[in-house]
Legacy VTK file of the C-alpha trace (Angstrom):
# vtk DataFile Version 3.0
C-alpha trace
ASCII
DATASET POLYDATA
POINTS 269 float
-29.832 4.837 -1.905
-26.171 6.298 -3.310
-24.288 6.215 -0.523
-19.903 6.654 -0.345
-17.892 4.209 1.667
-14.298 5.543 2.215
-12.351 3.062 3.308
-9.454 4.122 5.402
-5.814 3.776 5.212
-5.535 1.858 8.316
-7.857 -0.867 6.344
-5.736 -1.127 3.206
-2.278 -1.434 5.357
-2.458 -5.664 5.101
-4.329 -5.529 1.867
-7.807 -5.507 0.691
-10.709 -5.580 3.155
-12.968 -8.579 1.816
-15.323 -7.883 4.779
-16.332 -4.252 2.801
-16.101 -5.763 -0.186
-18.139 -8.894 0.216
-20.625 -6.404 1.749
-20.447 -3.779 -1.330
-20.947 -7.190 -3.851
-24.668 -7.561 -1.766
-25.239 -4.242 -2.026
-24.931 -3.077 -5.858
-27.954 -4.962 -6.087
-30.559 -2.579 -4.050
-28.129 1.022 -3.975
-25.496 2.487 -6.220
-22.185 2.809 -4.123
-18.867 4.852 -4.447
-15.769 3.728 -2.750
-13.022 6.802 -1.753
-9.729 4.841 -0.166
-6.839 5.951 2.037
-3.749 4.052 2.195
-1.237 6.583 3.256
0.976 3.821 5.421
1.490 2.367 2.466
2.963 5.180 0.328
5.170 5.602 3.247
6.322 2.124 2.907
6.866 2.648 -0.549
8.847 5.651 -0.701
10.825 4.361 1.652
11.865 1.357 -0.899
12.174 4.215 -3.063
14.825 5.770 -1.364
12.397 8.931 -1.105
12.437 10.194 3.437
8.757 10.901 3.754
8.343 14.470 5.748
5.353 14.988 8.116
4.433 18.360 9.833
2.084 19.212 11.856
-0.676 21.965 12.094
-1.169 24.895 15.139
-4.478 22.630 15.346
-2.644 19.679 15.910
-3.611 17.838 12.336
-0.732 15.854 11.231
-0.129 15.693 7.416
2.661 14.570 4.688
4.337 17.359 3.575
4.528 16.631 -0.564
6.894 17.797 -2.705
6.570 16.740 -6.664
8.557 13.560 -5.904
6.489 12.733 -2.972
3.398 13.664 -5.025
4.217 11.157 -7.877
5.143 8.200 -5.788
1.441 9.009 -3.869
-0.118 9.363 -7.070
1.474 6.047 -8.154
0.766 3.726 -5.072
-2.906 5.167 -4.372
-3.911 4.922 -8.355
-1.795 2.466 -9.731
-1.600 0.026 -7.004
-3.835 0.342 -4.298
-7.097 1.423 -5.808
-6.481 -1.242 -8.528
-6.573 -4.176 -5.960
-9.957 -2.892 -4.473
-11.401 -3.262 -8.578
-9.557 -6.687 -8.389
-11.617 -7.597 -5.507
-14.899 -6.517 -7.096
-14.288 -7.818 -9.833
-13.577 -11.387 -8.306
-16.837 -10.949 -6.781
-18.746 -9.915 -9.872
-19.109 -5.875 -9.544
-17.688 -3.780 -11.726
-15.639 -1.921 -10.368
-13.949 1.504 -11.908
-10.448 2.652 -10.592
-10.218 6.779 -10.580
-7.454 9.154 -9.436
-9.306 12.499 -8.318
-7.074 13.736 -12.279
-9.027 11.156 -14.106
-11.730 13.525 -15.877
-11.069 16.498 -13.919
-13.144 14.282 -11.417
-11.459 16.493 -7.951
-10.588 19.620 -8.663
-7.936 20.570 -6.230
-6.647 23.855 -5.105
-3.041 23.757 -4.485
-1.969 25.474 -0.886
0.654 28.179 -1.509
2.137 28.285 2.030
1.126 25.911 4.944
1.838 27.730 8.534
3.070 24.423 10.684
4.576 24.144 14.294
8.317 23.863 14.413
10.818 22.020 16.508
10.476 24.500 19.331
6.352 24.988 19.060
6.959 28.160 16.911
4.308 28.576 13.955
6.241 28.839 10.533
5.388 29.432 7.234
6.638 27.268 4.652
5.903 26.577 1.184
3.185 24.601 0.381
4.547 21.857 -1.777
1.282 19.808 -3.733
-0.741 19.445 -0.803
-4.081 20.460 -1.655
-7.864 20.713 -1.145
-10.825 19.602 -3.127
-12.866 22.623 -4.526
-14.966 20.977 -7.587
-16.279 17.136 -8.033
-17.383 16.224 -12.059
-20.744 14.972 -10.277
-21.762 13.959 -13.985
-18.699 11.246 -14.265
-19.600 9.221 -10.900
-23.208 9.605 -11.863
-23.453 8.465 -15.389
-20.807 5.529 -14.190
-23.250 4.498 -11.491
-26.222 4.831 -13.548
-24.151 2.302 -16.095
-23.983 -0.012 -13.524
-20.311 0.730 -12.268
-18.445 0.928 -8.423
-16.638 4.106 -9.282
-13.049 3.781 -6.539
-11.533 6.797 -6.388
-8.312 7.395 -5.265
-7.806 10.840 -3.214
-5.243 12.732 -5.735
-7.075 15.566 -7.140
-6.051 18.097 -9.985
-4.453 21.160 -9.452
-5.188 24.963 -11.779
-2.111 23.798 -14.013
-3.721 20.152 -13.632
-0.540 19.132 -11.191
-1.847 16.144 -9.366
-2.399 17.383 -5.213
-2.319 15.423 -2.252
-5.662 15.898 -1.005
-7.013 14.304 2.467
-9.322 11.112 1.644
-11.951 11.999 4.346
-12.691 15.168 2.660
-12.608 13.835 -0.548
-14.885 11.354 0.044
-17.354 14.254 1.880
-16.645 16.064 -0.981
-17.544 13.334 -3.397
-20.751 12.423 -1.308
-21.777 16.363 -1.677
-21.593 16.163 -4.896
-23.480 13.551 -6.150
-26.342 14.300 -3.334
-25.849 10.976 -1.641
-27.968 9.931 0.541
-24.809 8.821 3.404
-21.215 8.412 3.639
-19.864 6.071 5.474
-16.589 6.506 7.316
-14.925 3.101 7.342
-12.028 2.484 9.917
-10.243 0.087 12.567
-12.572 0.941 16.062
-16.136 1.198 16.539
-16.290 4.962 16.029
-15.715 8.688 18.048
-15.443 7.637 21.552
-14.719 10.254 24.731
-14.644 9.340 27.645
-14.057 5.782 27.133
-17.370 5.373 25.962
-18.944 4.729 22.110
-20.509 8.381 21.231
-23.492 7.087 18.889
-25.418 10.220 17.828
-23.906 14.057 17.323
-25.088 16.843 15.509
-22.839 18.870 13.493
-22.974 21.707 15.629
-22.195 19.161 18.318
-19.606 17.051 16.622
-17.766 20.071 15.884
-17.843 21.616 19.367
-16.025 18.619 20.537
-12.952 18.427 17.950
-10.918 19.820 20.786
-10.674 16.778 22.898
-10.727 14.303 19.798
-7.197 12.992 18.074
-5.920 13.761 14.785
-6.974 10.872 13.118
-10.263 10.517 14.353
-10.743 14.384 14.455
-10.211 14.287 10.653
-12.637 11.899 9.883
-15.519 14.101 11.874
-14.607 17.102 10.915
-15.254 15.826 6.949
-18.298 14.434 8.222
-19.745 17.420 9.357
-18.583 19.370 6.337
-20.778 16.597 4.759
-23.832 16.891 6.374
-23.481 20.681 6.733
-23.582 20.621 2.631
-26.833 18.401 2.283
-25.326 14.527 2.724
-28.517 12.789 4.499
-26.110 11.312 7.150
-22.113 10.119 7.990
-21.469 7.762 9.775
-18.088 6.692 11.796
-17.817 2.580 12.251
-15.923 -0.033 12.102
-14.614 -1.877 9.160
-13.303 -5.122 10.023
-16.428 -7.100 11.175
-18.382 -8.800 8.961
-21.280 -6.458 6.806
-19.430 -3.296 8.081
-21.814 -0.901 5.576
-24.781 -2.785 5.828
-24.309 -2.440 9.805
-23.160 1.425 9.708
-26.210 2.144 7.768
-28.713 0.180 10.261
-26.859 2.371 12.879
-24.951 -0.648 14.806
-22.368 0.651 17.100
-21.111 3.034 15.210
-21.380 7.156 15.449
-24.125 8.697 13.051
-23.900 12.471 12.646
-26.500 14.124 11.245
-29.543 17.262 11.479
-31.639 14.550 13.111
LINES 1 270
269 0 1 2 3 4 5 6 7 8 9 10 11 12 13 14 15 16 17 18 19 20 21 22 23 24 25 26 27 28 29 30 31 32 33 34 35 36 37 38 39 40 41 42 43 44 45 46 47 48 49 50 51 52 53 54 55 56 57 58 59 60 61 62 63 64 65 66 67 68 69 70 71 72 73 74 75 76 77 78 79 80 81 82 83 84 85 86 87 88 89 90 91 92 93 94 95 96 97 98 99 100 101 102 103 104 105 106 107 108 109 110 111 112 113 114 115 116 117 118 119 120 121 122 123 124 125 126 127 128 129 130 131 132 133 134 135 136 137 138 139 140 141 142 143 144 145 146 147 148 149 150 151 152 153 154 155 156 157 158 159 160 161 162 163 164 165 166 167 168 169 170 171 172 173 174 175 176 177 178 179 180 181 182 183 184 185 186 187 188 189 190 191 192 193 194 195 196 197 198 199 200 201 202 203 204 205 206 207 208 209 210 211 212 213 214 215 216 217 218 219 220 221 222 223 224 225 226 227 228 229 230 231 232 233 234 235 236 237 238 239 240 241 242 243 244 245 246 247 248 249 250 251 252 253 254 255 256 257 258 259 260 261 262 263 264 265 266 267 268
């Protein structure tokens, strides 16, 4: 199977996951895996040693996001590239995978369309245009680079900066990058790594959606859950076999998501 694991910020805030990576060091042997990281807490925390005030704004759909200016967008490209994706290839590495560290700029590998204006909510719950810094979205993936890596042998880790028209480097969100990755290469699943179980409403675990389903409920779901379902449907809507929402801090947490172990799978099935 080729299957992408992104592993989200909220697992890379007290380092690296071993419990994803001791998993990922079992499975190189039977599948060929890419790993797509967040880590956004920690370029906060970073920037703030910098001296650099991180901004945040927030969609009329209620997504919250970093609003990135070229200062911003350095220090991001500098803690996700240079620092955070190289301790995940540290960890592989200590394991015995080979591991390859990317930035989304490395080979043209996300090509990123930079957003001219971003319409936000105000103070006083006015919509406002404002300019649209380099936040970005993914519109290309160099499907040949991951694929002749993995067919080498290598864990491709790519961290979510991708490259603008003027090749400017573009905050791009890490859920959709790694949907975007997975559509690209065909994979066969993506796997949504994160700190709870999965999408729950109500209270209770929600195990199996469709996309038309998934996406009829983003209403009632949070921002940072809502993001992660809302790239796995784009995922599954563009071919991906599966995605799947679980937990990554118990032991074997890809190994479990793919045997479908409390967890939420969408997919056409």
């Amino acid at each position: 199977m080729k299957i992408v694991v992104k592993v989200g910020g909220s697992l890379m805030k007290e380092g690296v996951p071993m419990a994803m990576i001791e998993d990922v060091a079992t499975m190189v042997r039977s599948h060929q895996l890419v790993i797509v990281h967040g880590g956004g807490d920690v370029v906060t925390q970073y920037a703030t040693k910098l001296g650099k005030e991180q901004r945040f704004v927030v969609s009329p759909d209620g997504i919250r996001s970093r609003y990135t200016d070229m200062e911003t967008a350095e220090i991001y490209q500098m803690v996700m590239s240079g620092l955070l994706a190289k301790r995940l290839v540290s960890a592989l590495g200590a394991t015995g995978v080979r591991g390859v560290s990317l930035s989304g700029s490395d080979g043209q590998l996300l090509q990123g369309k930079r957003k001219m204006k971003l319409v936000i909510m105000d103070d006083r719950g006015r919509k406002v245009a404002i300019e649209g810094g380099y936040t970005g979205k993914v519109v290309g993936v160099n499907a040949p680079l991951v694929d002749t890596l993995l067919s080498l042998g290598y864990v491709p880790v790519v961290s979510p900066v991708a490259a603008g028209e003027s090749s400017e480097p573009l905050n791009v969100d890490g859920d959709r990058a790694a949907a975007s990755v997975a559509t690209g290469i065909k994979a066969d699943a993506v796997v949504f790594l994160t700190n709870v179980e999965g999408l729950k409403l109500d209270e209770k675990l929600v195990t199996h959606l469709t996309p038309a389903g998934a996406s009829s409920k983003l209403p009632k779901i949070g921002f940072g859950m809502q993001k992660k379902v809302m790239a796995a449907v784009e995922a599954v809507e563009n071919g991906v076999g599966e995605a799947i929402i679980c937990s990554g801090t118990r032991d074997g947490p890809v190994t479990k998501g793919l045997a479908h172990d409390n967890c939420t799978v969408i997919s056409n099935q």
